[in-house]
N, C-alpha and C positions, 0 to 999 in steps of 0.2 A: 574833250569838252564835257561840261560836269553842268548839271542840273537839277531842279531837286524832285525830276520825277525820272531819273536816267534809264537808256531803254537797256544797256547792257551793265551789269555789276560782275565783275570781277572778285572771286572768293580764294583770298589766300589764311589757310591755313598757318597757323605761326607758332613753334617751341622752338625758344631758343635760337632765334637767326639772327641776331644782332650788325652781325656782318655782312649778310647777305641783304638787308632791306633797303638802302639804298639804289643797290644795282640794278634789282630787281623792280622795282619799282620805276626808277629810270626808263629800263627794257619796256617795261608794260607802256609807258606813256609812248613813245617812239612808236609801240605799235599800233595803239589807242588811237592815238592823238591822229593820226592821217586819215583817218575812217570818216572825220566829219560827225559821229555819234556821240550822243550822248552816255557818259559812262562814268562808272564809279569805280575804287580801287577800294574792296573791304575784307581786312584784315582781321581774323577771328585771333585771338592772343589766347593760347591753351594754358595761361597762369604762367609766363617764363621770368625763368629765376635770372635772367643774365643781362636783365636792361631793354628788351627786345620791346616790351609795352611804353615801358618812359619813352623810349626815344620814337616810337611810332605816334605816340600824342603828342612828341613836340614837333614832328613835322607835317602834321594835321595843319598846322597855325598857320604854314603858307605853299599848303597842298589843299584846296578844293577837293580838287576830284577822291580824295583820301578820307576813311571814315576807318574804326579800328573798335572792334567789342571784346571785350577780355571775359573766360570764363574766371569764375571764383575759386575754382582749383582746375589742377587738368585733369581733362577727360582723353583726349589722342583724338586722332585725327578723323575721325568716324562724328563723334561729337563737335568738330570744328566746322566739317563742314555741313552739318543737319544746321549748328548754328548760321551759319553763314545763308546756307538757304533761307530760313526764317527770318530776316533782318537784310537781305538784297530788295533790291526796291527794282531791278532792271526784270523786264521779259526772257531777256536771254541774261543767261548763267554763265560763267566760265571761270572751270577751277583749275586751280595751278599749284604749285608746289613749293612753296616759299625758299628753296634750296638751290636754286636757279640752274638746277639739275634740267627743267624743260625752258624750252626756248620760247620767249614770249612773240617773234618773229614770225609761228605758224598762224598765230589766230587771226590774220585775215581768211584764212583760209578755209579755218573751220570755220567760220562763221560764213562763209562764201557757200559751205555744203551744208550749213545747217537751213539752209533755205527751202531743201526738199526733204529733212529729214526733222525729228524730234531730239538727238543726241549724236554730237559729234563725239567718238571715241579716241584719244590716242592710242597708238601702237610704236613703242618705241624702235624704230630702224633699226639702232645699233647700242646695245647697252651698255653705257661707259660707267658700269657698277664692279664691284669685286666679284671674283670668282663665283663666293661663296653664294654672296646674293644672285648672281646669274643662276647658278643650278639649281637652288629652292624656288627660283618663280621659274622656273621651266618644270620643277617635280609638281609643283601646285599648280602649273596651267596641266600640265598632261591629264593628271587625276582630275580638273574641275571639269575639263570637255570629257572623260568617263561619266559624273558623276550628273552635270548638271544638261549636258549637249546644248550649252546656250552657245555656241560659236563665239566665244569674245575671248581675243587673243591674248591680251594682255590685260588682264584685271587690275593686276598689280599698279597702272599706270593708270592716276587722276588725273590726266589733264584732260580735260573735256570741253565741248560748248553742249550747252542741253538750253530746251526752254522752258521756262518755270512752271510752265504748266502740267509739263511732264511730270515733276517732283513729288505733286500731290500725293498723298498717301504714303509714305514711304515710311518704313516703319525705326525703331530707335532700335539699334543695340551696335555692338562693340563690330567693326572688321565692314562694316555697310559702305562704307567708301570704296570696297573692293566687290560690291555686288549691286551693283547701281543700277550699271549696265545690262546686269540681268535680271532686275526688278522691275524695271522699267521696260522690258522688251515683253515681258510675260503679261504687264499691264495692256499690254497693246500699243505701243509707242513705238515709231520705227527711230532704230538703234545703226548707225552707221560707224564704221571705222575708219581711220585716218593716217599714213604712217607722219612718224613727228621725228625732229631731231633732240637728243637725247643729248645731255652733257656731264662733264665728272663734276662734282663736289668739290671744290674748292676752298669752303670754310667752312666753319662749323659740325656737328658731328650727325649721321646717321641715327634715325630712334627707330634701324627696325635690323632684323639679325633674319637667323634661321630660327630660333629659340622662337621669337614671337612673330613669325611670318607664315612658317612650312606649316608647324604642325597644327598650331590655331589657327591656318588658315583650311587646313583638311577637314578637320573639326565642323565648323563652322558650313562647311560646303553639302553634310546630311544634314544640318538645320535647312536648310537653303532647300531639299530636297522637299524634306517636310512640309515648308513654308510654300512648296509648289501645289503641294498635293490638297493645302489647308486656306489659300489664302481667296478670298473676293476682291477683283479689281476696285478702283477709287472708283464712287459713285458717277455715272452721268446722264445728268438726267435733263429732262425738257418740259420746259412746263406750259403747259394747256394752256392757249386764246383765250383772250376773255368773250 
């Protein structure tokens, strides 16, 4: 059910799924749609070269619930979804993965737990990825709970319910889609985890390796240290009776 002030927005990141946006799409409404809620399906386009923006604006034309903002060149999926928060009009958030790699089936569920928390997390059960990518996000969660002891099992995996309120402050740079969870738990926001079912890739190609996963993800995780030791929560404040 679509609105123009909807309480839940739906934030799918998009390079290159051409193939995949349909199905996906589809999935989401099936799980949407029985809730009774008002919601929106918004698709951030990270500039794809393959037809993936044409064909998401022509099916705007007899998709309501469907809105789609393209960056001007791409930026990767960190800037997909900063954009997508900025430009959600719903209270609650929920990002997903335009690869139909996660299962659009869970989110009654998180959205069932995020009732007593501020960020539902997935935790992928079973991961139907390649070898390689399995052992670099198991080398990058080991070292993150050394480095960071924020407890969150799987960074690697965006698919979340959060509520927008949490988002506030959150700062811009490259790999932040993979530190959310821990930005937001240091902000004071209770952080909950979820296991989710996980699925293989079917079309389209992967944009992440070891190359640009492990070691700029380790990198990144003494920024994160720094950023702990440096940062002031988002203001909140109360203002005086008159």
């Amino acid at each position: 059910m679509m609105t123009n002030s909807p309480e839940i927005s739906v934030i799918v990141p998009c390079f290159n799924e051409i193939d995949n946006l349909e199905p996906l799409i589809a999935e989401l409404r099936a799980a949407l749609d029985p809730l009774g809620r008002s919601c929106e399906i918004l698709y951030i386009d990270d500039h794809s070269t393959d037809g993936s923006y044409e064909k998401l604006c022509e099916m705007t034309k007899t998709l309501p619930i469907l809105r789609v903002v393209r960056h001007s060149r791409n930026y990767g999926e960190s800037a997909g979804e900063k954009t997508g928060f900025e430009n959600a009009r719903g209270s609650i958030i929920i990002t997903i993965d335009a690869d139909l790699q996660n299962d659009p089936a869970d989110i009654p569920e998180m959205l069932r737990r995020l009732e007593t928390a501020d960020a539902i997390c997935g935790v992928r059960r079973i991961r139907d990825d390649s070898f390689s990518k399995r052992i670099s996000s198991r080398i990058a969660n080991a070292v993150r709970g050394g480095l960071l002891n924020d407890s969150i099992h799987d960074a690697g995996c965006t698919y979340r319910a959060l509520r927008a309120s949490a988002l506030k402050g959150l700062p811009n740079f490259r790999a932040l889609h993979r530190f959310i969870p821990t930005i937001i738990k240091w902000h004071g926001y209770r952080v909950e985890e979820m296991l989710i079912n996980h699925r293989p890739r079917t079309a389209g190609k992967s944009k992440y390796g070891v190359g640009n996963r492990l070691w700029v993800g380790i990198g990144d995780m003494f920024a994160m240290r720094w950023y702990r030791r440096r940062f002031f929560p988002p203001c909140r404040v109360e203002e005086s009776p008159k």
